[in-house]
N, C-alpha and C positions, 0 to 999 in steps of 0.2 A: 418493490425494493430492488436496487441495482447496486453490484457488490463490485470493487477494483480491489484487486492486491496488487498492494506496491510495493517493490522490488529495487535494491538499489544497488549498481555494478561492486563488485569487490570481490577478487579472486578469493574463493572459498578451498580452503585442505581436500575437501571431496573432488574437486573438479569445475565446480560449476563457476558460473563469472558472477553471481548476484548472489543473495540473500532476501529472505519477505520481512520488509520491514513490517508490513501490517495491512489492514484494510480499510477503504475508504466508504462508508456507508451511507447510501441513498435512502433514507426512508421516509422521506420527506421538503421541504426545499433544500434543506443545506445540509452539506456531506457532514458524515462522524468521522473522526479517524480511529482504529482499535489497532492495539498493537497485536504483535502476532506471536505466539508459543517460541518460535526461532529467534525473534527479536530478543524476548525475556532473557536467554542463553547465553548473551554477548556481552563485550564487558564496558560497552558504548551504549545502552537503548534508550536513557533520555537525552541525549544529544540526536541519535539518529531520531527517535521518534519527533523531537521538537523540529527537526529541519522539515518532517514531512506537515507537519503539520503547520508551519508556515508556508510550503509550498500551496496548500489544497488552501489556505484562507488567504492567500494573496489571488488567487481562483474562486474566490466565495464569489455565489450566485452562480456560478458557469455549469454547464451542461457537463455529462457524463462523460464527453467526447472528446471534450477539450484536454482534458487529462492523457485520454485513450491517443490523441494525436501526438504529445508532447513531447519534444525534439528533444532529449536529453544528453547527454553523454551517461552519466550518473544514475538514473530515475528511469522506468520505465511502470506501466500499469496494464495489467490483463483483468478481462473482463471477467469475473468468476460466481457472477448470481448464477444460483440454481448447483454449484458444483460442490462437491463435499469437500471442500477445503475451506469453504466460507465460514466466519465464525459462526459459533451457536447450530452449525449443521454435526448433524452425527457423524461419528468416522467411517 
C-alpha cells in the first residue's frame, strides 16, 4: 500500500502556506481519496475535497509518481506510507 497526502497552497493563521486536504490511497489498482481531520475543521471541505478528487480520477490508472511529479501552483503531494500521519496508523 502506498499513501500521498495532498496538501493544497493557502496561507494558513499558523504560518504555514498549505493545509492537508487528505490522502490518496494505493491499495490496489486505483487510488482512494480519504479526507483528513484538518480538512473536516474548514468551512470549504466538500468543495476542496471534490477538486481533489477530480484531480486524482482525471489521473485514474497512473502511477504513484505522476502525482509525486505534478507541477502545481496549488496542489502539491508527499509521500507518507509507513509514517504515523497516514490514516488508520496510530498517533
Amino acid at each position: 500500500m502506498r499513501v500521498l497526502e495532498a496538501r493544497f497552497r493557502s496561507p494558513q493563521p499558523d504560518g504555514r502556506d498549505f493545509y492537508v486536504v487528505g490522502y490518496v490511497v494505493w491499495e490496489g489498482r486505483h487510488p482512494v481519496v480519504q479526507p483528513s481531520p484538518e480538512l473536516m475543521e474548514r468551512s470549504e471541505p466538500a468543495i476542496t475535497l471534490a477538486r481533489l478528487q477530480f484531480l486524482v480520477e482525471s489521473m485514474r490508472g497512473s502511477e504513484v509518481n505522476r502525482l509525486l511529479a505534478l507541477h502545481s501552483h496549488s496542489w502539491s503531494f508527499v509521500e507518507v506510507t509507513g509514517a504515523g500521519s497516514a490514516p488508520g496508523s496510530a498517533p
